[in-house]
C-alpha positions in Angstrom: 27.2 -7.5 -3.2 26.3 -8.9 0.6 30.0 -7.5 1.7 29.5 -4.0 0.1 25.4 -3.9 1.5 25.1 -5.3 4.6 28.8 -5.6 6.4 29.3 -3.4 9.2 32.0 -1.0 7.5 29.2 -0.6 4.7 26.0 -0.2 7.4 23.2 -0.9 5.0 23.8 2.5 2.8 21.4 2.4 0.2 21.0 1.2 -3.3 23.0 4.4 -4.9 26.2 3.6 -2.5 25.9 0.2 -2.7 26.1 0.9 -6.5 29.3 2.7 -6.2 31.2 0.5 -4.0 30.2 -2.7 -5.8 30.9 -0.6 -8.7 34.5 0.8 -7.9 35.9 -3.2 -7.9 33.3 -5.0 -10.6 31.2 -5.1 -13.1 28.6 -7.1 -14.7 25.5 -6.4 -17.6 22.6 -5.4 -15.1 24.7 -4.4 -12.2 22.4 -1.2 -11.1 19.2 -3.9 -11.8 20.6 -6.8 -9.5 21.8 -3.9 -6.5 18.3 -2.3 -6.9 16.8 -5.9 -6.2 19.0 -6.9 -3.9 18.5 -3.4 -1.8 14.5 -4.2 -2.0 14.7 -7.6 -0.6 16.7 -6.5 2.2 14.7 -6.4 5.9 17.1 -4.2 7.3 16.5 -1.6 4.7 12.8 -2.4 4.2 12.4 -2.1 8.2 14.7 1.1 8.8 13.3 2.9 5.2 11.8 6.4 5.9 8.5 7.9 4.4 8.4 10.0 1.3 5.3 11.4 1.3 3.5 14.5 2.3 3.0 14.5 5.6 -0.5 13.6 6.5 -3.1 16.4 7.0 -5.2 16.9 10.2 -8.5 14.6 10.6 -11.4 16.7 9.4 -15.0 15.5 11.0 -17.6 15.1 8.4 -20.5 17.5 8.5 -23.6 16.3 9.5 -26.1 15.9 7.2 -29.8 17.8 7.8 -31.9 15.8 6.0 -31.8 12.2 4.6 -30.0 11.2 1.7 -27.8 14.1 2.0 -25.3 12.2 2.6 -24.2 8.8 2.0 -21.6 6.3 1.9 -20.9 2.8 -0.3 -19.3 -0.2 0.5 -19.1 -3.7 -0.9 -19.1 -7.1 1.0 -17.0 -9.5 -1.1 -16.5 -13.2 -1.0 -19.5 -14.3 0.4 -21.0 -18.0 -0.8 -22.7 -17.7 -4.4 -26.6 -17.3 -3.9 -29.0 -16.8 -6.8 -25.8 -16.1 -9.0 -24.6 -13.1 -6.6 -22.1 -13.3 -4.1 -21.5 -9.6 -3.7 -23.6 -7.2 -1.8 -23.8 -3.3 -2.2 -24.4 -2.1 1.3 -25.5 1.8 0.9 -25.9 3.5 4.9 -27.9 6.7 4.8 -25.9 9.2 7.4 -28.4 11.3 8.4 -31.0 8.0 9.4 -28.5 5.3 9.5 -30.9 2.8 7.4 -28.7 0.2 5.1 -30.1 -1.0 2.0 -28.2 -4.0 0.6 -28.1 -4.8 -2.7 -27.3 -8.3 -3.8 -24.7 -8.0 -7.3 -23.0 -10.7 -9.3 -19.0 -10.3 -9.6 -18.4 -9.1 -13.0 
């Protein structure tokens, strides 16, 4: 598998190539299951692997709010030391007046 993946006449060409050149000289049970693992634990394909997705849309600024309350977002402070059987806190920020209320919360 490491001579038809990663030697220099073979140039790192993917798990469906390296399927059909390991392919075209052997065969084992699982064959398409060990290239596809092998491909994934390789750097050189992990490093030089392009994006799939949609590209990503332009940043759209969030309107500001004209009275308080209007808008507001929610967060969650994790990991913090056990303290009257919480050790999570709700932070909730008010855009419009930037006041916090933090609420303390056990894990559940």
């Amino acid at each position: 598998m490491k001579e038809r993946h990663d030697s220099k006449w073979a140039g790192y060409s993917g798990i469906h190539r390296t399927i059909t050149l390991v392919g075209d000289t052997y065969y084992w049970p699982h064959l398409m299951d060990d290239v596809e693992a092998y491909g994934k634990t390789c750097l050189v394909c992990q490093q030089d692997k392009i994006e799939q997705g949609a590209p990503a849309g332009l940043l759209e600024p969030l309107l500001i709010p004209q009275r308080s309350w209007e808008s507001v977002s929610i967060d969650f402070i994790v990991g913090l030391p056990r303290s009257e059987g919480c050790n999570w806190v709700l932070v909730v920020v008010d855009h419009y007046s930037k006041y916090a209320t933090f609420i303390p919360a056990p894990k559940c």
